[in-house]
C-alpha positions as CSV (number, residue, x, y, z in Angstrom):
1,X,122.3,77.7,127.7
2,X,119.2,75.9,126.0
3,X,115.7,78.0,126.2
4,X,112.0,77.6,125.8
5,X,111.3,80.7,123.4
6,X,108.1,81.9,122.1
7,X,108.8,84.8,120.1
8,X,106.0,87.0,118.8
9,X,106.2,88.4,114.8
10,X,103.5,90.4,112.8
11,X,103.4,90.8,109.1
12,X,103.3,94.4,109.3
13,X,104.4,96.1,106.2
14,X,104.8,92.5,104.5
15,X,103.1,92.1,101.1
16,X,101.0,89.2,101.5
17,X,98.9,87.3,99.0
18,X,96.0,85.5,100.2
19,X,94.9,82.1,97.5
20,X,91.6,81.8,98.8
21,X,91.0,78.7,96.4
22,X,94.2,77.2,98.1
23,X,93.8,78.2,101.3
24,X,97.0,79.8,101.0
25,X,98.9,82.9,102.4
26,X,101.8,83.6,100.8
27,X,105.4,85.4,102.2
28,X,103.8,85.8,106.2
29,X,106.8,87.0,108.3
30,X,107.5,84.0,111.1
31,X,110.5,85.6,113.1
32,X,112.6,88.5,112.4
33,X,116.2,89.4,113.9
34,X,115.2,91.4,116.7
35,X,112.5,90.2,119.2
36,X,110.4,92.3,120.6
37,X,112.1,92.0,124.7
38,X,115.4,92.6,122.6
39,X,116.6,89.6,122.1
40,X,118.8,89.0,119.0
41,X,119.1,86.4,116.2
42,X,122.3,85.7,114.8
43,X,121.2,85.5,110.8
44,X,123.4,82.2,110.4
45,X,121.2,81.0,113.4
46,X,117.8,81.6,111.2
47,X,119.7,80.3,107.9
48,X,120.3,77.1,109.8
49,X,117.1,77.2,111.3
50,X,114.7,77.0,108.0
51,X,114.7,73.9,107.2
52,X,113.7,73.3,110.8
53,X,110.1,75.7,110.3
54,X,109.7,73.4,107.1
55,X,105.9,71.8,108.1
56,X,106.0,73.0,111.3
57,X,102.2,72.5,112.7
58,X,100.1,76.0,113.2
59,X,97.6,76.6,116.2
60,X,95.5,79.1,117.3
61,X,97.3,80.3,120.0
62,X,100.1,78.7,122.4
63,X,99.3,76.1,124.6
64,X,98.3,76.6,128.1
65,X,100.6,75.8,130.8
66,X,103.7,73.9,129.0
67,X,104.8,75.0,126.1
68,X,105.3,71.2,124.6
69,X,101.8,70.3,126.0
70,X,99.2,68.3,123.6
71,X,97.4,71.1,121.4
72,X,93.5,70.4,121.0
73,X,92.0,69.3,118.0
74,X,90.2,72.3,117.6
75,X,93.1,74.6,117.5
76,X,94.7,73.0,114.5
77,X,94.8,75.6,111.8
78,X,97.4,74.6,109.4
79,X,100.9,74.3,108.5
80,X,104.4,76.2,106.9
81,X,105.6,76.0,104.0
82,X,108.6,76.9,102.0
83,X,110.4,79.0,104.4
84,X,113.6,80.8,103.1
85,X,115.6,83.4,105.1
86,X,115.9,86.7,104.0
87,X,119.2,88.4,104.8
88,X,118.6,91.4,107.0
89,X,114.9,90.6,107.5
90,X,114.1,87.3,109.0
91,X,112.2,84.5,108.3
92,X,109.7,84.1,105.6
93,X,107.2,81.3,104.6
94,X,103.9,80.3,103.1
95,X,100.8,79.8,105.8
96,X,98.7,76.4,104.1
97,X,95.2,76.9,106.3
98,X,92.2,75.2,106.7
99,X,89.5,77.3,104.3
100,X,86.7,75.1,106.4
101,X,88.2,76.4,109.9
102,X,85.7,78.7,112.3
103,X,88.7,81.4,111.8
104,X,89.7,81.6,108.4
105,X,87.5,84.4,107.1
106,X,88.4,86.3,110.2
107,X,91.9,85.6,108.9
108,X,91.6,86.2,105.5
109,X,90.1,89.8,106.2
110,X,93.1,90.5,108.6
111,X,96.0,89.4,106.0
112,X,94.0,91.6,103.3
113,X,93.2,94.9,105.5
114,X,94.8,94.7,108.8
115,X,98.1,92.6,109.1
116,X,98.9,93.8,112.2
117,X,96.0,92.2,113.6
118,X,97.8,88.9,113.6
119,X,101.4,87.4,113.8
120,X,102.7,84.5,114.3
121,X,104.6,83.5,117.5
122,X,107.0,80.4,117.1
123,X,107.5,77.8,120.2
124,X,111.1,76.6,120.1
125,X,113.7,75.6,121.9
126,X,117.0,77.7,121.2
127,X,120.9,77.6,122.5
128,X,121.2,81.4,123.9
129,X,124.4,83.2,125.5
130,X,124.6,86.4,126.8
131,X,127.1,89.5,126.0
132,X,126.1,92.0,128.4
133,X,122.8,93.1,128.6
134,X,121.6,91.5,125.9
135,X,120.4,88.0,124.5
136,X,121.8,86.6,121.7
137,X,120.1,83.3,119.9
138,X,123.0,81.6,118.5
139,X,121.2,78.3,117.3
140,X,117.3,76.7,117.3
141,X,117.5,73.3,117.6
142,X,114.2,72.3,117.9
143,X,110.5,74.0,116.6
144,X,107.6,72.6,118.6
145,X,105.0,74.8,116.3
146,X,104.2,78.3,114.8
147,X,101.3,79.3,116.6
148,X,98.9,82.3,115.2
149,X,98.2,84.6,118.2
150,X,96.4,88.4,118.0
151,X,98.8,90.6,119.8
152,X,102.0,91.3,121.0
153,X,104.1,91.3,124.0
154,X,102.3,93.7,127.1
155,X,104.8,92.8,129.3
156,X,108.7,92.1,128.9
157,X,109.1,88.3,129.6
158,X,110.6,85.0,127.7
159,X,107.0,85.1,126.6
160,X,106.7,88.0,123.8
161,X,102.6,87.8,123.8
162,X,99.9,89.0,125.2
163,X,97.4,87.1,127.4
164,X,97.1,86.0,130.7
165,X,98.5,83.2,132.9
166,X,96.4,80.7,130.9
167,X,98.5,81.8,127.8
168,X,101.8,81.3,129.0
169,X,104.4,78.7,131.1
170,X,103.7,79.8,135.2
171,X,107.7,79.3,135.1
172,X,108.7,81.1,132.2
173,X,106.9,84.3,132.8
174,X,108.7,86.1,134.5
175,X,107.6,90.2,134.5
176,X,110.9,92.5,134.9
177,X,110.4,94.8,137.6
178,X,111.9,98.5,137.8
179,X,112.0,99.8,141.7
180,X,110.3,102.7,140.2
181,X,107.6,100.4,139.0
182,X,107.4,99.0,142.7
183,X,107.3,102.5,144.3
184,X,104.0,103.8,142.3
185,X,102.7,100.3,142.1
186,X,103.5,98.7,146.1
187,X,104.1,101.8,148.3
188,X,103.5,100.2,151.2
189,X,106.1,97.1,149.8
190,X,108.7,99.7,149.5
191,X,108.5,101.0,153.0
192,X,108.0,97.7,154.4
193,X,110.9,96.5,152.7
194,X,113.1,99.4,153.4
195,X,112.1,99.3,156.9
196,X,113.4,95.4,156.9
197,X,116.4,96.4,155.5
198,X,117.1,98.9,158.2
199,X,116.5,96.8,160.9
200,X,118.6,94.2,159.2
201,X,121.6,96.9,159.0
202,X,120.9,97.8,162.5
203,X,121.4,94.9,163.7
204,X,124.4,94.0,161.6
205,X,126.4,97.2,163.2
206,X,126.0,96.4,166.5
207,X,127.2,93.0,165.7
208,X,130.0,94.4,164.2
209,X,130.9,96.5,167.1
210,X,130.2,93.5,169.4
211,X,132.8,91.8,167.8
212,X,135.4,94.7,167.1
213,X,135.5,95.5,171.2
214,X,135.5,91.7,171.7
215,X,138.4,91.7,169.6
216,X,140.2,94.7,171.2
217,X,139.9,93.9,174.5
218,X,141.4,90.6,173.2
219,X,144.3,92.2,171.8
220,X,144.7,94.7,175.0
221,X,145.1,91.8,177.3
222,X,147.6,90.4,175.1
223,X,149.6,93.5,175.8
224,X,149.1,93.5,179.1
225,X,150.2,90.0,179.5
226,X,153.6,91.0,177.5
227,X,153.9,94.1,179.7
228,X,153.4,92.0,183.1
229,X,155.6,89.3,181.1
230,X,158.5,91.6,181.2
231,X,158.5,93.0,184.3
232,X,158.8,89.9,186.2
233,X,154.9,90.4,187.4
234,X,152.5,87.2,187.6
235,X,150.2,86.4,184.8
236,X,146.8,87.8,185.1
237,X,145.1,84.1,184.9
238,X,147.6,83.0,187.7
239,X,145.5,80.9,190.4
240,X,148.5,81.5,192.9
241,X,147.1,83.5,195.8
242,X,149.7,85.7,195.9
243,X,149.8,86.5,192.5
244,X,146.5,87.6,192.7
245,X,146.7,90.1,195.7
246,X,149.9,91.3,193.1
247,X,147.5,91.4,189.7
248,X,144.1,92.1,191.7
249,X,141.2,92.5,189.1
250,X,140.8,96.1,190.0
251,X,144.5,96.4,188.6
252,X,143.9,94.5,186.0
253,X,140.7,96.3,185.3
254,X,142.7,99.9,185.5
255,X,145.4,98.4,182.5
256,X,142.2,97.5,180.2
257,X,140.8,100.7,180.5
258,X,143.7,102.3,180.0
259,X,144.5,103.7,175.9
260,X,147.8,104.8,176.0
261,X,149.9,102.0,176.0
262,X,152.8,104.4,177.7
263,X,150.7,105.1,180.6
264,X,149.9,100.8,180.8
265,X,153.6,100.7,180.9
266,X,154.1,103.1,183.3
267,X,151.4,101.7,185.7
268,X,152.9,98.3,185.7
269,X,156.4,99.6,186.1
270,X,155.8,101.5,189.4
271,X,153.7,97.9,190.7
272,X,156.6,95.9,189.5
273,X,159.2,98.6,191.4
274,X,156.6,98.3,194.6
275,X,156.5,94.5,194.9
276,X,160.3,94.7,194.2
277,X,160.9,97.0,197.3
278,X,159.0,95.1,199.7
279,X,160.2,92.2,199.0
280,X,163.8,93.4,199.1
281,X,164.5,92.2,195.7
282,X,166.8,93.9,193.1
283,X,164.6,96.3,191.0
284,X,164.0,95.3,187.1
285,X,165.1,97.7,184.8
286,X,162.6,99.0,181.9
287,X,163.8,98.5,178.2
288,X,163.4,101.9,177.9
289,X,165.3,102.8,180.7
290,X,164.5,104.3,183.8
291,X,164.4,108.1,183.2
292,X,164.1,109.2,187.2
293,X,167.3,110.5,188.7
294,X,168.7,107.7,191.9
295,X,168.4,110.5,194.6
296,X,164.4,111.2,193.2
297,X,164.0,107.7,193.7
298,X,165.5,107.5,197.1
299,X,163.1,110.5,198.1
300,X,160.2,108.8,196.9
301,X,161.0,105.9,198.9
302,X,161.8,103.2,196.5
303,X,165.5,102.2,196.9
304,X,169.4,103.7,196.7
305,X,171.6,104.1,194.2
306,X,174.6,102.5,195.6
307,X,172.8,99.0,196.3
308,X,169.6,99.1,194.2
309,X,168.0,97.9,197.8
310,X,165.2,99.9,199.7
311,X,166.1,103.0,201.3
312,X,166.9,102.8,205.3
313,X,163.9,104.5,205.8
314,X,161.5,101.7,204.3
315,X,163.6,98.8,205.2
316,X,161.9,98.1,208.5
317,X,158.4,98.9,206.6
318,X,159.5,96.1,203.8
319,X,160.4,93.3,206.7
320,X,157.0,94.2,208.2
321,X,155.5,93.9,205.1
322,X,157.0,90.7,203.9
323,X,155.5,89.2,207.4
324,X,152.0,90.8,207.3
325,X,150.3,89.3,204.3
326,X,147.6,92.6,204.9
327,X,150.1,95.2,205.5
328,X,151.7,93.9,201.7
329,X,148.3,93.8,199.8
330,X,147.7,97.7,201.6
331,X,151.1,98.5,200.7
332,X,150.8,97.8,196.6
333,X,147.2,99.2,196.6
């Protein structure tokens, strides 16, 4: 990935020599291997990268806005020189000023008593990749300038300076954030946010459990079409009169609410043996078998077990039945 970078170095504990006459500063640190947001240089990256620095164009401080923007006039301050990498280090070079510039005595003191007044902070595009938290600068491909700028990074961005917004790209500068950093800082964020969020999950489960009983009673239904399925009964979204005095919707609303599957089972199995009766047809028989003893059906009025038909004593309630559509409907219910 290719990056806008404008990395801030000081010449703290660098042995300078200032050439007045020449308006010269000689071995100023421009970039070292370690930024100060952590990013890291690969030192084959600066080695490559020297000959790049060679009469790169100094200004007093970066542009404002875009980085590649025109540079006033006025800000022109000079130009490096004779850069060479030094292994472990960084990059090193000779600063050629302007002796006649508004700044230089301010920069002449500085380089002579207080080098970590001033640094220099290069503007370059850079091919970057990243290896798990961190940065790493594999190649620079192209130096815009090696602007001289007072202080360092205040705030971890792509941007190692300070300054304000005037100082930096309104896209690049990008502040990281810790949420303990938005707790003491945006309170009232936090809880606003948090309270979002809990509305959001809110709302979320109940969809959830929207869903998961519109699936279920989905999958019920199913089962109680299978179970109606195999004992002969209609299907529930039969239009046939009949069926429908057979599966009424309070039935069918008694097998949905029902969890055990056995006792669904067991509820269609004594309306399949009832319709069965009365209309003097031979009983099915349960997969599972039927585990009531013939004479216990007999007595509870269902049918014999010589001819599987109704007992005599619900014979003349069956033909009665079979001719009184009410009498039927009273009979299964």
């Amino acid at each position: 990935m290719t990056e806008t970078l404008q990395e801030y170095c000081d010449s703290r504990g660098v042995q300078m020599r200032v050439d007045r006459e020449e308006g010269v500063i000689r071995g100023v640190k421009i970039l070292g291997l370690q930024s100060r947001n952590g990013r890291s240089y690969l030192p084959e990256a600066l080695v490559q990268a020297a000959r790049l620095y060679e009469d790169a164009k100094v200004n007093v401080n970066h542009p404002k806005g875009n980085p590649s923007a025109p540079r006033d006039y006025q800000d022109r301050m000079g130009m490096i020189r004779n850069v060479n990498a030094r292994q472990g280090e960084g990059l090193f070079a000779d600063f050629y000023f302007n002796p006649k510039h508004v700044l230089a005595e301010q920069l002449i003191w500085d380089a002579e008593h207080a080098p970590q007044n001033v640094g220099f902070s290069h503007n370059v595009e850079a091919r970057t990749t990243r290896r798990g938290d961190q940065v790493i600068v594999e190649a620079i491909t192209r130096v815009q300038s090696v602007d001289l700028v007072a202080d360092p990074a205040s705030t971890r961005s792509l941007f190692e300076f300070a300054g304000g917004e005037n100082n930096v790209s309104s896209v690049e500068n990008t502040q990281i954030l810790t949420v303990e950093d938005l707790k003491n800082d945006h309170p009232q964020l936090v809880e606003q946010l948090c309270r979002e969020l809990l509305d959001e999950q809110q709302r979320l489960q109940a969809e959830v459990e929207r869903l998961t009983a519109i699936e279920t009673a989905h999958q019920k239904r199913q089962i109680v079409r299978q179970l109606l399925q195999e004992f002969n009964l209609p299907d529930p979204d039969s239009n046939n009169p009949k069926d429908k005095i057979i599966v009424s919707e309070q039935f069918l609303e008694l097998l949905l609410a029902e969890e055990d599957e056995k006792v669904m089972r067991e509820l269609i199995e004594e309306r399949a043996r009832v319709v069965q009766a009365l209309e003097g047809v031979e009983p099915v028989q349960s997969k599972i078998g039927d585990q009531r003893q013939p004479n216990q059906n007999c007595e509870q009025g269902l049918f014999s077990k010589a001819s599987g038909r109704p007992c005599s004593r619900d014979q003349h309630m069956t033909h009665a039945n079979t001719r009184d559509v009410k009498a039927f409907v009273e009979a299964i219910t």
